[in-house]
PASEKOL-161053 format. One record per residue (C-alpha): residue number from 1; x, y, z. Coordinates in Angstrom, 1 decimal, always signed. Layout:
<site resi="NUM" xx="X" yy="Y" zz="Z"/>
...
//
This chain:
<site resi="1" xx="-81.1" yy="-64.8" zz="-41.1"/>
<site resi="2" xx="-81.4" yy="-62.5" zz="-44.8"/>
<site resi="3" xx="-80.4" yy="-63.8" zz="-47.5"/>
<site resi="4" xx="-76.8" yy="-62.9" zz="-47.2"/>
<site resi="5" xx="-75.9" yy="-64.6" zz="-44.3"/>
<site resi="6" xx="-77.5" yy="-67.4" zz="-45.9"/>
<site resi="7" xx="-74.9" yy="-67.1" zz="-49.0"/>
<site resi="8" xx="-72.1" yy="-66.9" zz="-46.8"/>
<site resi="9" xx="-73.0" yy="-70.1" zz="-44.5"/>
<site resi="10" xx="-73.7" yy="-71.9" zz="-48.1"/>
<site resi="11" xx="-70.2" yy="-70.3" zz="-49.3"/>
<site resi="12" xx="-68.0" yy="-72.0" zz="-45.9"/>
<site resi="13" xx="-70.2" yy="-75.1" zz="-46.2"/>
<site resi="14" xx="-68.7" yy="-75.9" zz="-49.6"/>
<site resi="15" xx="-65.8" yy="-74.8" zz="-49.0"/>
<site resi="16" xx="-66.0" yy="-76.9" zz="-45.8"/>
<site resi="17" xx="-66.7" yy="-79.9" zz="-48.8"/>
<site resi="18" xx="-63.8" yy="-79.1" zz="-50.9"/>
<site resi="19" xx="-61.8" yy="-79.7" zz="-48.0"/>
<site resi="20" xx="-62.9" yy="-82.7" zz="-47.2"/>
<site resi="21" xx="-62.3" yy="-84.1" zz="-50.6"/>
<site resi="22" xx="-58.8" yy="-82.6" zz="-50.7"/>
<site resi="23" xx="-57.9" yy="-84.4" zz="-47.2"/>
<site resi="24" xx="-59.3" yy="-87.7" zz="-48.6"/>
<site resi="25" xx="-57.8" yy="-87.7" zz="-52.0"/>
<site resi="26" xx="-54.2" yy="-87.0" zz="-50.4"/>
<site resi="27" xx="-54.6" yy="-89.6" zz="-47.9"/>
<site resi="28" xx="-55.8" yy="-92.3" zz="-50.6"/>
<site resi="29" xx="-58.2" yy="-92.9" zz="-47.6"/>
<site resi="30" xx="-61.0" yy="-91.6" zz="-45.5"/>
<site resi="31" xx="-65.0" yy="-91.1" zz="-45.3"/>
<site resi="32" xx="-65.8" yy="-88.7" zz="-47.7"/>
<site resi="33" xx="-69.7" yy="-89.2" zz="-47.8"/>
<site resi="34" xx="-70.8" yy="-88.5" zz="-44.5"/>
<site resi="35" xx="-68.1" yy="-85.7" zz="-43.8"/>
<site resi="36" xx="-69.8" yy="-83.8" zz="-46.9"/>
<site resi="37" xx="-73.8" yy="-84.9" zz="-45.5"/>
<site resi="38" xx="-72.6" yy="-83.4" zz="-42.2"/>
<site resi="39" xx="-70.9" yy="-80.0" zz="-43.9"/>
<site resi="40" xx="-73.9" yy="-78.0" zz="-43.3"/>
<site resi="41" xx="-74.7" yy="-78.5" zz="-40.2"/>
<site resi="42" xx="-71.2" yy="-78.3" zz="-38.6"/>
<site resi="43" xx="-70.7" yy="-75.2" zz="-40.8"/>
<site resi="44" xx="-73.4" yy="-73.6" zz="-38.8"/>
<site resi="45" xx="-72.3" yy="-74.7" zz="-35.2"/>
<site resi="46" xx="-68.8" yy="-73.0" zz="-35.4"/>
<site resi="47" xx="-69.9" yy="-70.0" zz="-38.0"/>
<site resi="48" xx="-73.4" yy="-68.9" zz="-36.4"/>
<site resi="49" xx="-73.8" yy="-70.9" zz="-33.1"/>
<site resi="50" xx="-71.1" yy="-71.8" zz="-30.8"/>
<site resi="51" xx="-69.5" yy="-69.6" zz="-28.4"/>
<site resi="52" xx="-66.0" yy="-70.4" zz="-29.1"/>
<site resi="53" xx="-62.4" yy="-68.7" zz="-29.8"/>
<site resi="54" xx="-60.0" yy="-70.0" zz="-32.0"/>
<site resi="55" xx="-57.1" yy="-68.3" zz="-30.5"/>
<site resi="56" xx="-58.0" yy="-70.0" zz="-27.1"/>
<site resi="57" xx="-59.0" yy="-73.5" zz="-28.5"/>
<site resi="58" xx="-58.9" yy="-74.7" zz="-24.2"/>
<site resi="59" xx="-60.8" yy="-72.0" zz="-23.0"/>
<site resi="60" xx="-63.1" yy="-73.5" zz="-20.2"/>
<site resi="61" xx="-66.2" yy="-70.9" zz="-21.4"/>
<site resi="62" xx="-66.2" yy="-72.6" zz="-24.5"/>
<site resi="63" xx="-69.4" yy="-74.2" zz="-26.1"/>
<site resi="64" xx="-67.8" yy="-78.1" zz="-26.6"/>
<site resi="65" xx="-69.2" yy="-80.0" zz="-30.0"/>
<site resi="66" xx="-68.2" yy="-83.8" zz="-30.2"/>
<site resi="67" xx="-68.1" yy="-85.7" zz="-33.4"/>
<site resi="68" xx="-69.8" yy="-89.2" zz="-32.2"/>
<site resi="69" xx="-69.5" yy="-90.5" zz="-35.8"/>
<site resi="70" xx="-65.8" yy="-89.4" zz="-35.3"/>
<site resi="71" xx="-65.1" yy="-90.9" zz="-39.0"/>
<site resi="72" xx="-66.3" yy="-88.2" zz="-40.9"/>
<site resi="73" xx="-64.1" yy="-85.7" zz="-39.7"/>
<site resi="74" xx="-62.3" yy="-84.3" zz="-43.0"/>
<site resi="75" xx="-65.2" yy="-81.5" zz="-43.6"/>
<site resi="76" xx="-65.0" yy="-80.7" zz="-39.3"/>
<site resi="77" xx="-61.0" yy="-80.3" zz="-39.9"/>
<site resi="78" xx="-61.8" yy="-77.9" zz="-42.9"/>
<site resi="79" xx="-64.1" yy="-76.1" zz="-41.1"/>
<site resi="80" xx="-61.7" yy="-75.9" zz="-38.2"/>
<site resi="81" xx="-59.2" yy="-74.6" zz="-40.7"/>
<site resi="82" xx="-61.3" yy="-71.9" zz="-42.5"/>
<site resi="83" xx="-62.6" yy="-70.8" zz="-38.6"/>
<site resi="84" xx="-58.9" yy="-70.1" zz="-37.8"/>
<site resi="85" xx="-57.6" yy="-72.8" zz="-35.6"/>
<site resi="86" xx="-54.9" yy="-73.7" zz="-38.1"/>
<site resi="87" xx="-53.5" yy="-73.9" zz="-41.4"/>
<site resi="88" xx="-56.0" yy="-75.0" zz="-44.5"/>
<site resi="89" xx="-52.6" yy="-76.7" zz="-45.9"/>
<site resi="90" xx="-52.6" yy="-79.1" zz="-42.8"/>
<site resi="91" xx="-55.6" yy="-80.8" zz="-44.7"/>
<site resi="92" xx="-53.1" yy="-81.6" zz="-47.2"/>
<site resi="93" xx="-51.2" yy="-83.9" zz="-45.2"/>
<site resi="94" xx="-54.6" yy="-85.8" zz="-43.8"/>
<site resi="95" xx="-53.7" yy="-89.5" zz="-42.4"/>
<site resi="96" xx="-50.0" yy="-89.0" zz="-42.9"/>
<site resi="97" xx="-47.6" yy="-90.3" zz="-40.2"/>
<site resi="98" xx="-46.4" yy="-87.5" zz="-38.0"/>
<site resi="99" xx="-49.0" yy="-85.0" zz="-39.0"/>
<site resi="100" xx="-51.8" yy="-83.2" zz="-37.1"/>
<site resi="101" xx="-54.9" yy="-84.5" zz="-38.5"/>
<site resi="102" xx="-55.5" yy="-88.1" zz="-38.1"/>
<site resi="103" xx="-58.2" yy="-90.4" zz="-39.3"/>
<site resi="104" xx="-60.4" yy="-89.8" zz="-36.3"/>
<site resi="105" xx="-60.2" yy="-86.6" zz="-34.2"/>
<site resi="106" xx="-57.6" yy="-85.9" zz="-31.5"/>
<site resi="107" xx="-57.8" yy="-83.8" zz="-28.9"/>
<site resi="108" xx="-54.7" yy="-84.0" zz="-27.7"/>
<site resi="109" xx="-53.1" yy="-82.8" zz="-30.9"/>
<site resi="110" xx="-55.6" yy="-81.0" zz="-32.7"/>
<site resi="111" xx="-56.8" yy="-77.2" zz="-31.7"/>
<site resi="112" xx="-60.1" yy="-77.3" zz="-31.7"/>
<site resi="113" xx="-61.0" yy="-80.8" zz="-31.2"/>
<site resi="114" xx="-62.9" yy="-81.2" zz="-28.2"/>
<site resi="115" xx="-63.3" yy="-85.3" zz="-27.3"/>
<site resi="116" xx="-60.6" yy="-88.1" zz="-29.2"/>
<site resi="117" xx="-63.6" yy="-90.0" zz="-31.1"/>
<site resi="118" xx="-63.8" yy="-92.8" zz="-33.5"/>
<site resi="119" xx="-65.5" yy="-96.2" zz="-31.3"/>
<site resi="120" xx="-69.1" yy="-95.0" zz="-32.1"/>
<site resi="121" xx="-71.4" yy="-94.3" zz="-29.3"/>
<site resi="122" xx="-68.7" yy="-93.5" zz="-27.6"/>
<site resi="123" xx="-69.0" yy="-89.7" zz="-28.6"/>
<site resi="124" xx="-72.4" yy="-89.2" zz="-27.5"/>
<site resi="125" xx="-71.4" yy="-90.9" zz="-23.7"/>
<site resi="126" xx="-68.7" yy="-88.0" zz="-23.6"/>
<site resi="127" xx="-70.8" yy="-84.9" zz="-24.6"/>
<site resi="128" xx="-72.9" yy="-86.0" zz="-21.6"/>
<site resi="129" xx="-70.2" yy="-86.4" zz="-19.3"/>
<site resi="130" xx="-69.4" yy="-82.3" zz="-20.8"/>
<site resi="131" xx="-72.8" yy="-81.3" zz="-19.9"/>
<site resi="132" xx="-72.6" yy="-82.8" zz="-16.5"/>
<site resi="133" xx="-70.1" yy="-81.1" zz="-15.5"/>
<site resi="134" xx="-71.2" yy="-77.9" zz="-17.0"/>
<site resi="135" xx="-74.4" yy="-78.3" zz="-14.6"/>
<site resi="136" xx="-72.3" yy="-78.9" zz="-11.8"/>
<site resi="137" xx="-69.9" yy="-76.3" zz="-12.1"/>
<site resi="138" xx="-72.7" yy="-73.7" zz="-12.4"/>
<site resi="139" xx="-71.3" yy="-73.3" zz="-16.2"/>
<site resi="140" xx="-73.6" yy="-72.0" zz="-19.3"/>
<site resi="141" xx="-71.6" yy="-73.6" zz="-22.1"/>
<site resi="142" xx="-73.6" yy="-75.5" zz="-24.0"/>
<site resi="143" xx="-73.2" yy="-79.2" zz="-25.6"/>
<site resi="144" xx="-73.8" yy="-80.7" zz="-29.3"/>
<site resi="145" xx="-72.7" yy="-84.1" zz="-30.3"/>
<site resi="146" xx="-73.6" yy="-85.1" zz="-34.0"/>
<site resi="147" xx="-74.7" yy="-88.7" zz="-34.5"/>
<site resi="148" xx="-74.5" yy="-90.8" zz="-37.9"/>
<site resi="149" xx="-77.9" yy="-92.7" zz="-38.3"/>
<site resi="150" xx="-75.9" yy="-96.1" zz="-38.2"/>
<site resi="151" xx="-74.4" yy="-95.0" zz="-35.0"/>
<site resi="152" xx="-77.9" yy="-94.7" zz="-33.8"/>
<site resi="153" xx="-77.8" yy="-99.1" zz="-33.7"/>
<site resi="154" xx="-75.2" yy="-99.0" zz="-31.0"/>
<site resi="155" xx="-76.4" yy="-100.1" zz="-27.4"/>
<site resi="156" xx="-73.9" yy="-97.3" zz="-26.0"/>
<site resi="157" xx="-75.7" yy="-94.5" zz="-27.7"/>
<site resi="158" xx="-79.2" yy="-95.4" zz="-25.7"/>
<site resi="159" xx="-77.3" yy="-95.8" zz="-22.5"/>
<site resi="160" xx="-76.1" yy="-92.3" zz="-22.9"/>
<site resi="161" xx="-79.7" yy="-90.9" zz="-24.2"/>
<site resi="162" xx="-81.0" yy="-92.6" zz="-20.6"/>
<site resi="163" xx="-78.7" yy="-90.9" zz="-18.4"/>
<site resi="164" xx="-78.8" yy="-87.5" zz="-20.3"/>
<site resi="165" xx="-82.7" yy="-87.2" zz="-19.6"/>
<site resi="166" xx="-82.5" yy="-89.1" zz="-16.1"/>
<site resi="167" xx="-79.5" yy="-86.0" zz="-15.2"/>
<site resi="168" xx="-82.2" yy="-83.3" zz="-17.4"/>
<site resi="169" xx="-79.4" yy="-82.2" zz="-19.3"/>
<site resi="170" xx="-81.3" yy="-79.0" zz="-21.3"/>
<site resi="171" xx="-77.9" yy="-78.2" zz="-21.9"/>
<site resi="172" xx="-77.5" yy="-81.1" zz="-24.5"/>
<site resi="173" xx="-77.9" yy="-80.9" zz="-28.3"/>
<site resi="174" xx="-78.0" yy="-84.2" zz="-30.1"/>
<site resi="175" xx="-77.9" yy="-84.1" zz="-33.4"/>
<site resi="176" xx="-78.1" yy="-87.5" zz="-35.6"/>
<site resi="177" xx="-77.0" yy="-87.4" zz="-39.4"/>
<site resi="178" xx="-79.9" yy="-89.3" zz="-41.2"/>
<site resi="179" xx="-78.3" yy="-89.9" zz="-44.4"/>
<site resi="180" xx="-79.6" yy="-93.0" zz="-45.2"/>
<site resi="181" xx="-76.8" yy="-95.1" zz="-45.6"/>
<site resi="182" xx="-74.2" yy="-96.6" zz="-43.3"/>
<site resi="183" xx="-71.3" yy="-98.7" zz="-44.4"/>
<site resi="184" xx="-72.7" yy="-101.8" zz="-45.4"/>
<site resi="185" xx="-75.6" yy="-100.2" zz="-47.2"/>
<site resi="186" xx="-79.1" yy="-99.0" zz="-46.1"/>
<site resi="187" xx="-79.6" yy="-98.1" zz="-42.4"/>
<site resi="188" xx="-82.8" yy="-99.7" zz="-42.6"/>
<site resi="189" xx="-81.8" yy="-102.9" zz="-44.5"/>
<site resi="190" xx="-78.8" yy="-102.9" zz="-41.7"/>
<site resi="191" xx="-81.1" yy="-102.5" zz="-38.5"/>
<site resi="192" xx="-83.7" yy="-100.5" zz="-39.0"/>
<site resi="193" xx="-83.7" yy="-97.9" zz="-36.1"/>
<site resi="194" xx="-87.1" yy="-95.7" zz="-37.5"/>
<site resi="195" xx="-89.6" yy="-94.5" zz="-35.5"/>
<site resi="196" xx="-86.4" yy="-92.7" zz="-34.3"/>
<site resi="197" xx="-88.4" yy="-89.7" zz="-33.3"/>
<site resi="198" xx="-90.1" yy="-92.0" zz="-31.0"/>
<site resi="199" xx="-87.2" yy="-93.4" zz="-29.4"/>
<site resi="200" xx="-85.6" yy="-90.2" zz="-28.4"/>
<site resi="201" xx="-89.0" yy="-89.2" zz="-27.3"/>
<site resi="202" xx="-89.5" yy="-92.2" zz="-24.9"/>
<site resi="203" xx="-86.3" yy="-91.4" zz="-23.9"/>
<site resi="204" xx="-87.4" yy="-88.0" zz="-22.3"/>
<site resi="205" xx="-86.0" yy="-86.1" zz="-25.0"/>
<site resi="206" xx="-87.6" yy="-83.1" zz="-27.0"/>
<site resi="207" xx="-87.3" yy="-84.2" zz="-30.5"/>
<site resi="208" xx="-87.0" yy="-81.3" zz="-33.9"/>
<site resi="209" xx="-86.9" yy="-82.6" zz="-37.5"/>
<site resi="210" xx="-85.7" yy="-80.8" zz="-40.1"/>
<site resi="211" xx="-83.9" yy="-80.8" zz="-43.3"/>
<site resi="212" xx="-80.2" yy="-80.8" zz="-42.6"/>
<site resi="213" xx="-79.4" yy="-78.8" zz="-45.5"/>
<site resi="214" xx="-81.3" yy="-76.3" zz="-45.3"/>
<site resi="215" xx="-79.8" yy="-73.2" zz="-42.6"/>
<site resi="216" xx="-83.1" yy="-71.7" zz="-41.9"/>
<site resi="217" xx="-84.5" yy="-75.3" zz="-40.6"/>
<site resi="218" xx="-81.1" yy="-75.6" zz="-38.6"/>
<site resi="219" xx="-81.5" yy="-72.1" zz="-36.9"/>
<site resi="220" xx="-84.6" yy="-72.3" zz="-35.8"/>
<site resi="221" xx="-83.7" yy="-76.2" zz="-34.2"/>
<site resi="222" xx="-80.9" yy="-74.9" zz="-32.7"/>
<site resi="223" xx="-82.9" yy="-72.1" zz="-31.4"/>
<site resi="224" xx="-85.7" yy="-74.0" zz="-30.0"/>
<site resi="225" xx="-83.4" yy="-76.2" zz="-28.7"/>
<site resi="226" xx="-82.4" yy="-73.2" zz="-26.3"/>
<site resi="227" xx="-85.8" yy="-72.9" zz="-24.9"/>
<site resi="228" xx="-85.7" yy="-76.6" zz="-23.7"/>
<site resi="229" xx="-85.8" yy="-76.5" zz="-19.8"/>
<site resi="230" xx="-85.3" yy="-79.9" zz="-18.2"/>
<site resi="231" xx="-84.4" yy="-82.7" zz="-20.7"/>
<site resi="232" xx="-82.1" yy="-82.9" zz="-23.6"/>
<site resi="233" xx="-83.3" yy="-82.0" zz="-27.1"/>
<site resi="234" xx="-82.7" yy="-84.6" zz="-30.2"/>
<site resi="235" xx="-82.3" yy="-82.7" zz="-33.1"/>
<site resi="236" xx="-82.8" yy="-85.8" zz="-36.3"/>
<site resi="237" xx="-81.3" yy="-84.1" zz="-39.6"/>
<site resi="238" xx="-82.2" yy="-85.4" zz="-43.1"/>
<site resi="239" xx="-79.3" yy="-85.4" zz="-45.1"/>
<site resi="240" xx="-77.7" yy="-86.6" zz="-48.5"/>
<site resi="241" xx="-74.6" yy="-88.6" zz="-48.0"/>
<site resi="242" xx="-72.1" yy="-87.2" zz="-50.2"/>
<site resi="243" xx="-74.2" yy="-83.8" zz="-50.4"/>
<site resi="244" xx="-72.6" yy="-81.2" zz="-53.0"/>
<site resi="245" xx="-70.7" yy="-83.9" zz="-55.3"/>
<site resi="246" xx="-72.8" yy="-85.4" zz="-58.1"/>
<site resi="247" xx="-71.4" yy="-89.0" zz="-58.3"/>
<site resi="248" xx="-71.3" yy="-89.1" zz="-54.6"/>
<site resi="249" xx="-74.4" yy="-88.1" zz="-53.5"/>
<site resi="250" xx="-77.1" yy="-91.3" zz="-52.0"/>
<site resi="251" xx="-73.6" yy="-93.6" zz="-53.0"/>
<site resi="252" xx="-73.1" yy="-96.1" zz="-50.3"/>
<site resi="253" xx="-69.8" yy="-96.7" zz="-51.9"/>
<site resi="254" xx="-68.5" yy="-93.3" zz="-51.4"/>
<site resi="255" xx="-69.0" yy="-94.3" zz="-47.0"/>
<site resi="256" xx="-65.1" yy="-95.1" zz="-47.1"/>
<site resi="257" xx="-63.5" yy="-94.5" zz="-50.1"/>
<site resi="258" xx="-60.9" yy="-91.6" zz="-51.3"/>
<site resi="259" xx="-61.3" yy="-90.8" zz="-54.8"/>
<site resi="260" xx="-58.7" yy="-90.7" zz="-57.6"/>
<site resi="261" xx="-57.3" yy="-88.1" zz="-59.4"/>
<site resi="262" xx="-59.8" yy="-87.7" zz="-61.9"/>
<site resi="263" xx="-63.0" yy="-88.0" zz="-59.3"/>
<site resi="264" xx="-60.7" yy="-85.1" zz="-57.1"/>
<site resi="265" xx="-60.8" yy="-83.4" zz="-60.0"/>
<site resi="266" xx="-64.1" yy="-83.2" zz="-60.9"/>
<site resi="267" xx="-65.5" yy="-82.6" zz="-57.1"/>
<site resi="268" xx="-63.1" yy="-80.0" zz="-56.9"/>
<site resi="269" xx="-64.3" yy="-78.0" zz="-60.1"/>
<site resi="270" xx="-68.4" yy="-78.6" zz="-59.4"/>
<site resi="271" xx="-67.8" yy="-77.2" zz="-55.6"/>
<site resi="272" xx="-65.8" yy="-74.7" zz="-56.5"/>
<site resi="273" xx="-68.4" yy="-73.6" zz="-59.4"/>
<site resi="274" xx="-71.2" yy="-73.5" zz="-56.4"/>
<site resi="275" xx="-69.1" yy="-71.4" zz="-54.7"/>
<site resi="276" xx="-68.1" yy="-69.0" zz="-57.8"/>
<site resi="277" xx="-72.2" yy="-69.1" zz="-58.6"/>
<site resi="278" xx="-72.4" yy="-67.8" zz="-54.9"/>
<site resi="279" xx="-70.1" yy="-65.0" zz="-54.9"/>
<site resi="280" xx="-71.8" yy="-64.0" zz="-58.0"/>
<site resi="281" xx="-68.2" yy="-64.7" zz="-60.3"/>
<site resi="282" xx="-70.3" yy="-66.7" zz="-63.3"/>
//
């Protein structure tokens, strides 16, 4: 990728971030901190990776992605809205009765969402069940699931890593969130879950670090990830929970709280001054 591209996918990721906020300040609820640790990496699945088509949201050629750590869905919705699935103003509405975008993400009622998800580990099970069929089908869509590191302590999530190496599904992206922090505070003060590389390793999988905010890291992942023949590849992304907000960034408080009017404020003005500094308008 030059430099420009690299702009651009910087430019959607916070824009993907102001979303997020804007759904979780109008709601008065939602996970702000691990949608905006995920933004970059789901900003470069639908912008740069995924074969999909937003005017055909169903259609069966489609590269699927799952959001295991279904939660932290404001920044996908935002990034579903700026790739052209539907209206940025339905963010707006975010958690209201009646209205598209729930708490967790619908398939049933939301373009673009490809697996209902909220019961963690129950994400990861499904994007393996996707690949499955893909093999069986003689299909070459491709499958990414992205993983919060607390998720990572569910039984469920290790059942799923077993059978996706014991079926070889190379057609499998994994993709855990290491941000550090889960709900209750630090992952590792929780239940530790390091070596993770290891783990997925003994698992049969091929395993990539990198540095979830940075695109170049995420490119070549995803593109090594492509030459994998035979087993699923694990893709473990460092991140910053509450990445691109000052006060929310490595703030296990921000897991599950909306901010006010003032803290929308101020979010709002420091990502949209990234973005002006990025277009080159200060």
């Amino acid at each position: 990728m030059d430099s420009s591209e690299i702009r651009q996918l910087k430019i959607l990721a916070a824009k993907s971030r102001m979303g997020a906020i804007l759904g979780t300040y109008h709601a008065k609820s939602g996970h702000p901190g691990g949608s905006l640790s995920a933004a970059d990496i789901m900003t470069y699945l639908y912008f740069k990776e995924m074969n999909v088509k937003p005017e055909q949201p169903k259609w069966e050629d489609r590269d699927r992605f799952v959001l295991s750590k279904g939660h932290c869905c404001p920044s996908l919705y935002a990034i579903l809205a700026l790739k052209g699935y539907f209206e940025w103003d339905e963010l707006k509405v975010l958690r209201h009765v009646g209205a598209m975008l729930q708490g967790h993400p619908d398939m049933k009622g939301t373009p673009g969402i490809d697996m209902s998800t909220g019961s963690l580990g129950q994400g990861i099970s499904a994007a393996c069940g996707m690949a499955l069929a893909a093999k069986l089908d003689n299909k070459d869509y491709r499958v990414y699931t992205l993983l919060g590191d607390g998720e990572v302590e569910e039984g469920q999530v290790w059942e799923a890593a077993m059978f996706a190496s014991h079926q070889n599904l190379d057609n499998l992206v994994v993709i855990v969130d290491q941000n550090g922090l889960q709900i209750d505070g630090p992952v590792e003060e929780i239940a530790g879950i390091e070596p993770l590389d290891k783990k997925f390793e003994s698992f049969g999988f091929e395993v990539i670090k990198i540095d979830g905010h940075n695109f170049e890291e995420i490119k070549s992942a995803l593109d090594k990830a492509k030459t994998i023949k035979g087993k699923p590849t694990a893709i473990l992304a460092k991140t910053i929970k509450g990445k691109g907000v000052s006060f929310m960034e490595n703030q296990v408080g921000w897991h599950g709280t909306a901010p006010n009017k003032e803290q929308y404020e101020q979010a709002t003005a420091e990502l949209q001054a990234e973005i002006d500094r990025l277009e080159g308008n200060c």
